[in-house]
C-alpha positions, 0 to 999 in steps of 0.5 A: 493442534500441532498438525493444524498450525503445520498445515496452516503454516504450510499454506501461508507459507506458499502463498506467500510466493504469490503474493509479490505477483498480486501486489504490485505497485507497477508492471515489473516492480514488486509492492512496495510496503506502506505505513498503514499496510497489515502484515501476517507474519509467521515463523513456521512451528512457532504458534506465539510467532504468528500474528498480523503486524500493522505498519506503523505512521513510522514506516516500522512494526514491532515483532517478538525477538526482533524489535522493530522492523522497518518494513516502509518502502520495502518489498515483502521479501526484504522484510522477511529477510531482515526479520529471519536475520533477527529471529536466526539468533534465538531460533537457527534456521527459521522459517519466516514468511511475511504476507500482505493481508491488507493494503491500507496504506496504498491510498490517495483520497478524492474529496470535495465536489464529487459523487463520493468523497473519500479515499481511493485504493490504489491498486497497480497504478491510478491516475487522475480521471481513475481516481474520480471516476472511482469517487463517481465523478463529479458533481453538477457545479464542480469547477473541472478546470480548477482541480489540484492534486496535493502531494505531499514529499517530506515536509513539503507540499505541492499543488498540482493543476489538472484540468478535466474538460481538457483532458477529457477532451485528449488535450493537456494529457500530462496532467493526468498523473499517476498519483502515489500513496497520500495524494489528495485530489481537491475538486472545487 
């Protein structure tokens, strides 16, 4: 059982150096972590420190020894060393390794006269015309020049104007924004 759990932990713990380069949220930037996101967190020779942690709406997850980790607007090895400071207390010289299992929290969402409504994964960047063609484009008596983007910052919230018939046709290209986790496409 102990071998098992060595080489399991083994490998997450390599491949944990992969995972900045597969996540990224731009070119060059590492993935910023999101509300929603599930982790796996492990602490090498540790069984009852492994486990999938899920971000909370809070931007927080809870973790054994450690309390609640801000994890939100973080990179994955900003979240590992906050947690290897907490852990080092009760366990010196911890290995800790934090992965992305699932990227839940990186979503924009497309609804209203579209092929397939819903949410969007947003996976390295995703603009507008992306987004719904994604949701398979639009429908028959969808109005392109009247859809919004709303975009929320805080407590406040914001409508965005984009219209499709002249971005498609290369004009008003500014309006095809890169959209960023929560957005909400409205296709009227």
């Amino acid at each position: 059982m102990k071998l098992a759990t060595t080489i399991a932990a083994s490998l997450i713990f390599a491949a944990s150096a992969l995972i900045p380069h597969a996540a990224r949220a731009e070119e060059g930037k590492d993935y910023l972590i999101n509300p929603g996101d599930l982790l796996i967190v492990t602490v090498w020779k540790e069984e009852d420190l492994t486990m999938d942690a899920l971000v909370r709406p809070d931007g927080k997850f809870s973790f054994p020894l450690a309390g609640d980790i801000q994890a939100s607007g973080h990179t994955v090895e900003d979240v590992r060393k906050e947690l290897k400071k907490h852990i080092d207390t009760f366990i010196p010289d911890a290995v800790v390794t934090v992965l992305v299992k699932e990227i839940r929290g990186n979503t924009a969402y497309v609804v209203g006269k579209v092929t397939k409504p819903g949410p969007v994964p947003i996976v390295g960047t995703l603009d507008v015309m992306q987004a719904l063609s994604f949701a398979g484009g639009t429908a028959q008596f969808a109005k392109l020049k009247d859809i919004i983007i709303l975009r929320r910052s805080g407590t406040a919230q914001s409508a965005l104007k984009f219209n499709y018939d002249a971005v498609q046709d290369g004009e008003r290209l500014e309006e095809n924004i890169v959209l960023q986790p929560g957005d909400v496409v409205v296709v009227p």
